[in-house]
C-alpha positions in Angstrom: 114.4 89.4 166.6 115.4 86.1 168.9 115.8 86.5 172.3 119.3 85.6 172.4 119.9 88.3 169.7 118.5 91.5 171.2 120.1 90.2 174.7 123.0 90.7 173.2 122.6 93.8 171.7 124.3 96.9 171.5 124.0 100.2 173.7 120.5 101.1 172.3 118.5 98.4 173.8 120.4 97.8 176.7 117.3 99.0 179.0 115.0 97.0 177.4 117.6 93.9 177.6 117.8 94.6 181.6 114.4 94.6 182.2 114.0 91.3 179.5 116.6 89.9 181.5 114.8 90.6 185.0 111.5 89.7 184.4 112.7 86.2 183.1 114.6 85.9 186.0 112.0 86.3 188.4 109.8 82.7 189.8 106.2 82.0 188.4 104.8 81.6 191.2 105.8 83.0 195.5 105.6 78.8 196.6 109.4 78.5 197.3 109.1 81.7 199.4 106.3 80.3 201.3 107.4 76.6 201.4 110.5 78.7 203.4 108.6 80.8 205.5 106.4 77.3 206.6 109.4 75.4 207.3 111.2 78.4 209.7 107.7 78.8 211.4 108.6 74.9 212.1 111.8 75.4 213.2 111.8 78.8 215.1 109.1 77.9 217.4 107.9 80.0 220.5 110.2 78.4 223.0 113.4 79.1 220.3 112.9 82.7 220.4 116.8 83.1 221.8 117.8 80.8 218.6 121.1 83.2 217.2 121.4 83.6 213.1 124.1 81.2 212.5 121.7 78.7 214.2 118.5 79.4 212.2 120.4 79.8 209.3 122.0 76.5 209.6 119.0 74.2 210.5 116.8 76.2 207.8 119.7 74.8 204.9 119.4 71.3 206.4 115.4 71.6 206.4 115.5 72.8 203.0 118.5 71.4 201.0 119.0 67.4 202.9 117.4 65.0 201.1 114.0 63.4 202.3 114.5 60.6 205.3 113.5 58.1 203.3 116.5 58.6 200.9 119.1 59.3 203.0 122.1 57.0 203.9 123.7 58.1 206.7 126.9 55.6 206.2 128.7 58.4 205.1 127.7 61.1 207.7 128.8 57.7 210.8 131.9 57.2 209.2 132.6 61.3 209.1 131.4 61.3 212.9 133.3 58.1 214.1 136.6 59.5 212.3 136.2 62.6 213.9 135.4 61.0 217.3 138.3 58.7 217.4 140.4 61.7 216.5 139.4 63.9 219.4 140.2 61.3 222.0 143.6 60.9 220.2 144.3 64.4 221.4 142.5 64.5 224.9 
């Protein structure tokens, strides 16, 4: 029987298709996990212990999800900052 086929399955093998379904699910290896817990050890140092959620949260998805420095072009990111600059002394 393919895998596809007793995934899809009726009532009778719906345990087995659960557990299938979890087991594939789950990563070969803990590195992402530990690649995580190296980069907060980075970024919540001893002298950020009073760092909030929101905070650490925030600078752990730019540590983990911006691209590498070498790659980024921050064009984009000025031109978003100056726009938003500009617009804030419009209104001061």
């Amino acid at each position: 029987m393919a895998w596809g086929m007793l995934l899809m399955a009726d009532e009778e093998l719906s345990n087995i298709s659960l557990l299938i379904d979890l087991v594939l699910s789950l990563p070969p290896t803990s590195v992402s996990c530990e690649t995580s817990f190296s980069h907060m050890k980075l970024v919540k140092t001893s002298s950020r212990l009073r760092m909030n959620q929101a905070t650490l949260h925030s600078l752990m998805t730019v540590k983990l999800c911006s691209p590498d420095i070498k790659e980024f072009n921050p064009e984009s990111a000025v031109e978003k900052w100056l726009v938003l600059r500009l617009s804030c002394k419009f209104h001061s």
